[in-house]
N, C-alpha and C positions, 0 to 999 in steps of 0.2 A: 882546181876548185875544191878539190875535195881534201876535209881534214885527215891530215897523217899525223904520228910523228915530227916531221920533219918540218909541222906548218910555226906559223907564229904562233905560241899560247895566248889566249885569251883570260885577261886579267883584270881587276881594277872595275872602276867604272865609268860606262860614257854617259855622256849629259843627255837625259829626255831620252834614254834606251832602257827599258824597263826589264828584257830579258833578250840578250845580245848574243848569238851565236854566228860562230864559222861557216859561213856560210855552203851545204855541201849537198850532192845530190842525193846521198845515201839519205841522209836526214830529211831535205826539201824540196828531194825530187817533184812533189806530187803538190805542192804549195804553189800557188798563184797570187797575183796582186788584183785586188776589186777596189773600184772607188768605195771607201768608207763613207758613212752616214756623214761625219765629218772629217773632215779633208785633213783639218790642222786642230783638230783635237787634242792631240797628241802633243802640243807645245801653247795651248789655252791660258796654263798657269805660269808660262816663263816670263821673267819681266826684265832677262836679258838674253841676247842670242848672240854667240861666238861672229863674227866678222872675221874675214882675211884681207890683204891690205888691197887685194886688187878689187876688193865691193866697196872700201870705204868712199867713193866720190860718187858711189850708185847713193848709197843708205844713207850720206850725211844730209839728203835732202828730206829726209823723214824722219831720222833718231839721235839723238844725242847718242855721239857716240865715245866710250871710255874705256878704259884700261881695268882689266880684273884686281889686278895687287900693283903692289911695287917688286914683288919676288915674279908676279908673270903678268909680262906686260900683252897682256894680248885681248886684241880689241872687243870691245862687245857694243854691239846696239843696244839701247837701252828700250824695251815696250809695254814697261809698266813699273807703276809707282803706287808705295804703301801697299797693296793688297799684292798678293797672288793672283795676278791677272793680267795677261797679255793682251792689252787696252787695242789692239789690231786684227784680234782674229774674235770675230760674232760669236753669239749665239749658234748662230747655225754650223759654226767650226769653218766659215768661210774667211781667209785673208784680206783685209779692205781692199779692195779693187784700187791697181794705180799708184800702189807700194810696194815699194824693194820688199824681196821676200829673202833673207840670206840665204847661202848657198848651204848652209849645214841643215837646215832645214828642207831644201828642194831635193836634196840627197836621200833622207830618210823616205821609208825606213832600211835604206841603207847606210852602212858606214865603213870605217878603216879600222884595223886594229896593227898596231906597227911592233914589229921583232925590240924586243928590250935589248939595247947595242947591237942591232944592227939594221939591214935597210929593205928586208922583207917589209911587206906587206899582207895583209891576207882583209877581203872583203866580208865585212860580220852586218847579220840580218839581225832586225830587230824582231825576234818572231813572237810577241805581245802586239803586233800592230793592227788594230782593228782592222786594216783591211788588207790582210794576211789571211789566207783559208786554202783550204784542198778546192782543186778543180775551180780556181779563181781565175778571173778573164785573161789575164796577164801572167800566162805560168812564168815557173823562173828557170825552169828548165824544159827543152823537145827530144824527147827519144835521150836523155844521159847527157844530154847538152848543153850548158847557159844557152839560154833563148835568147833574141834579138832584143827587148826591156831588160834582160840579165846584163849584155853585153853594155849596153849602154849606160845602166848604172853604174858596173864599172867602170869604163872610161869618166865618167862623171867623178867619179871618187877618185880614181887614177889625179887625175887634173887636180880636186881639189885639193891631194895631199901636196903635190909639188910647191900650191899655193899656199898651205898652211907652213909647208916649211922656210919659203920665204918669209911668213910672217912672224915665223922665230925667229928671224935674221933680222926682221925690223924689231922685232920687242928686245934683242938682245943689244942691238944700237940704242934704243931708248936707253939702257942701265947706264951707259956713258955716258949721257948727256942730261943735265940738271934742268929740264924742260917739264919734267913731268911732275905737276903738284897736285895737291889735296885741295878741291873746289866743290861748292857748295850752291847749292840753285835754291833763291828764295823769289819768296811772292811778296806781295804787300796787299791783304783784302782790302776793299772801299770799306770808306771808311775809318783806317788804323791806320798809324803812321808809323808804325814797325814792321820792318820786312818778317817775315816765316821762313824760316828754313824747311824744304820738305827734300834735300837731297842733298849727300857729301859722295864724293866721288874722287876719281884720279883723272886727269886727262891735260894734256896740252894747255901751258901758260902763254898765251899770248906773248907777253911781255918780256917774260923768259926767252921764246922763242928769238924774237928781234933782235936781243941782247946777244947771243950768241956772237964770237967771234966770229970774221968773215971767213976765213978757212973752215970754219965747220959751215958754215951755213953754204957752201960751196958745196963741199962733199955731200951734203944731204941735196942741193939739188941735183948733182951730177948721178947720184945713183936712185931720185926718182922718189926720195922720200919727205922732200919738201914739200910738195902739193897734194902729199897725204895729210901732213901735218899739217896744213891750213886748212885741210879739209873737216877736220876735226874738230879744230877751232871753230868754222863756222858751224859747225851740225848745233853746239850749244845754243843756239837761238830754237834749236826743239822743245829745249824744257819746258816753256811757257803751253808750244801747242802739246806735249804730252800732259802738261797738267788741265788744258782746257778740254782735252781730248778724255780726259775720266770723271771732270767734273759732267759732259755731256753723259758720258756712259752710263753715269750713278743717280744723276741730276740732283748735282750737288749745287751748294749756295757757295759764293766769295767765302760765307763765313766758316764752312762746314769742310769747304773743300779739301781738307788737311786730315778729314779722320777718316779711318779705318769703314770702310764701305762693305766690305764680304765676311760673315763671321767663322 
């Protein structure tokens, strides 16, 4: 646990980690975890959250779910639109009750930081986390030890990197396969007889998808990536409620609902 030499260097940046450290006892011996004032404060203004492929059939029941680029396919929930605002987590920094919450989010504020070629690992603190302090209910360390919430955060990251690495193995199959297009989610206010565009995106063509010779579309079910990809397909029917879901938040009109709400 503790940084050497010999650990992974910490580099670059992680998403929604504001100051990321090696996580070690010299440094956070004496640091604990307290419920913060807000829970998910911390991720308020994301208006998408990393997905790995084994939460897509949790989250496609609450997020349109899409691909970051065409250079990295890798999944994100979508939880807000037009503004910098995460349309799922209140005022109060609470999660809506009865919604997937992704797992790079349940981890924080811990994370992974991985060896540049090769398969080290090393566990990095977000130590900006509001509810990160000295002599917090939840230390992270007993007597020079990961504590039992230490231990378990790791395991938790342990797992989820396995899982992330799977899902470079599915974004890397996507590059192979001419499935994945540039799609757009509009509205049409009462009213007007022209749709709005208020969203372009990457994610799974339907159409494309069916078309597929039968030997690919085999291979994708046999190694468990087809029912991801359907999965996907259906999450798109969120647009609608993520756009009714900020018209509520903002209490916007059909006509209004398309502009810029936070300044």
């Amino acid at each position: 646990m503790s940084e050497t030499a010999a650990s992974p260097q910490l580099s670059g940046q992680m998403f929604l980690f504001e100051k990321p450290e090696l996580i070690n006892k010299e440094q956070h011996g004496d640091l604990g975890v307290s419920q913060p004032e807000k829970r998910f404060g911390f991720c308020a203004s994301a208006r998408a959250i990393p997905l790995t492929v084994s939460e897509i059939p949790a989250a496609m029941k609450d997020y349109p779910i899409v691909f970051a680029s065409q250079d990295q396919m890798i999944p994100l929930a979508i939880t807000g639109l037009i503004d910098d605002v995460n349309l799922f987590v209140d005022e109060k920094g609470d999660w809506e009750a009865n919604r997937y919450v992704p797992g790079y989010l349940r981890r924080y504020p811990f994370g992974v930081a991985s060896e540049t070629g090769g398969d080290r690992i090393a566990i990095v603190l977000d130590v900006a986390y509001s509810g990160l302090q000295k002599g917090g209910d939840m230390p992270l360390f007993n007597n020079g030890e990961p504590s039992d919430m230490t231990k378990q955060a790791i395991d938790f990251c342990k797992n989820y990197e396995e899982d992330r690495h799977r899902t470079n193995a599915f974004a890397e199959q996507m590059k192979t396969l001419d499935i994945v297009k540039g799609q757009s989610a509009q509205f049409t206010p009462v009213g007007e007889s022209e749709p709005r565009t208020f969203a372009e995106y990457l994610s799974i063509e339907e159409a494309a998808l069916k078309d597929l010779p039968g030997d690919k579309l085999i291979e994708l079910r046999d190694n468990g990536s087809l029912p991801i990809l359907y999965a996907m397909v259906m999450s798109m029917a969120n647009w609608r409620n993520l756009l009714q879901r900020r018209a509520t938040r903002f209490s916007l009109t059909d006509q209004d609902i398309l502009r810029p709400a936070v300044n």
